[in-house]
C-alpha positions as CSV (number, residue, x, y, z in Angstrom):
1,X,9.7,-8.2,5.2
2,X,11.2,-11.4,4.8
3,X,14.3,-12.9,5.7
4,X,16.7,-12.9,2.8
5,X,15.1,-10.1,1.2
6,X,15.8,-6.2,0.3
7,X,14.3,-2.9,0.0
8,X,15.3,0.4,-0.5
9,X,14.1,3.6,1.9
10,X,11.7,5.9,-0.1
11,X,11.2,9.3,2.1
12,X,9.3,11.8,1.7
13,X,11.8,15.1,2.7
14,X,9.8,17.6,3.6
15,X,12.5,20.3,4.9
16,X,14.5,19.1,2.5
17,X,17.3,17.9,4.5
18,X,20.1,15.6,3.5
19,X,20.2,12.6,4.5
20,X,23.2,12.0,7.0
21,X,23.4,8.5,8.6
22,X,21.0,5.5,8.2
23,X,21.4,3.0,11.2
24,X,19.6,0.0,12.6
25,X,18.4,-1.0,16.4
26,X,19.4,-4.8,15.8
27,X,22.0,-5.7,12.9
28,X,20.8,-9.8,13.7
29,X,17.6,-8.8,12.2
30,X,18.0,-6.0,9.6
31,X,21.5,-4.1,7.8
32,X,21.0,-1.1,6.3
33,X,23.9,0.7,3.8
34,X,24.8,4.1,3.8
35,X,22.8,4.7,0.6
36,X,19.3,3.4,2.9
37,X,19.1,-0.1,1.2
38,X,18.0,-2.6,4.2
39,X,18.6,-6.1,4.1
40,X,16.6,-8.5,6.1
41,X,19.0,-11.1,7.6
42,X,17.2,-12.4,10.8
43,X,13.5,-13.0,12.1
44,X,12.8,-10.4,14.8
45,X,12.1,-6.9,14.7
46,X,14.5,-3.4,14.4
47,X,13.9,0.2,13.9
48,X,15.5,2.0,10.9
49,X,16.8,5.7,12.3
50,X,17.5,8.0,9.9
51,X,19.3,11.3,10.6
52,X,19.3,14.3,8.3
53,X,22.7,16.6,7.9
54,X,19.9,19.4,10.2
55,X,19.8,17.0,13.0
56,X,16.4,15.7,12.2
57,X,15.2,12.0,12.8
58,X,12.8,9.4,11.1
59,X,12.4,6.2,12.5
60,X,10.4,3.3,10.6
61,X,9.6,0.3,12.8
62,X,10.4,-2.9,11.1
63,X,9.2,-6.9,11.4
64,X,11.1,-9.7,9.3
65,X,9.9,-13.3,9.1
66,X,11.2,-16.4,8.2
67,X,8.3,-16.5,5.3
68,X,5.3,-14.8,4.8
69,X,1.9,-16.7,5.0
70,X,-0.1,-16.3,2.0
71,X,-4.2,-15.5,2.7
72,X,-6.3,-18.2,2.0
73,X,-9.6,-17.2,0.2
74,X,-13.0,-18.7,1.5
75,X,-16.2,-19.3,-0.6
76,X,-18.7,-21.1,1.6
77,X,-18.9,-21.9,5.3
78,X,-21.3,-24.5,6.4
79,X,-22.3,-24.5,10.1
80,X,-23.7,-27.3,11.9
81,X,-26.8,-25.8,14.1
């Protein structure tokens, strides 16, 4: 994710639980509101908990940078032998 940037937590329920609480490891790096929208606001990297009203967790491990490097696509390689 990049810095500046937002994105909203899709789960998949499975015991179909309520979500309770949605906190982060490290507020420098990543925010995230009560309705599970994260904001990236620092390079660095956080986990996400998420807590259901049952007392189940979900944790999603997360990475922000400063920008994101875009690939670079190759089409011939010459080698000197």
């Amino acid at each position: 994710m990049k810095v500046g940037t937002s994105s909203q937590i899709k789960i998949k329920n499975i015991y179909n639980d309520k979500v309770k609480s949605y906190s982060s490891s490290n507020t420098n790096v990543a925010t995230v509101s009560k309705n599970g929208e994260i904001a990236a606001v620092g390079s660095g990297n956080a986990i996400i908990t998420i807590e259901t009203e049952s007392g189940r967790f979900g944790v999603y491990k997360l990475t922000v940078v400063n920008e994101i490097k875009k690939a670079i696509e190759v089409s011939k390689i010459s080698l000197n032998t």
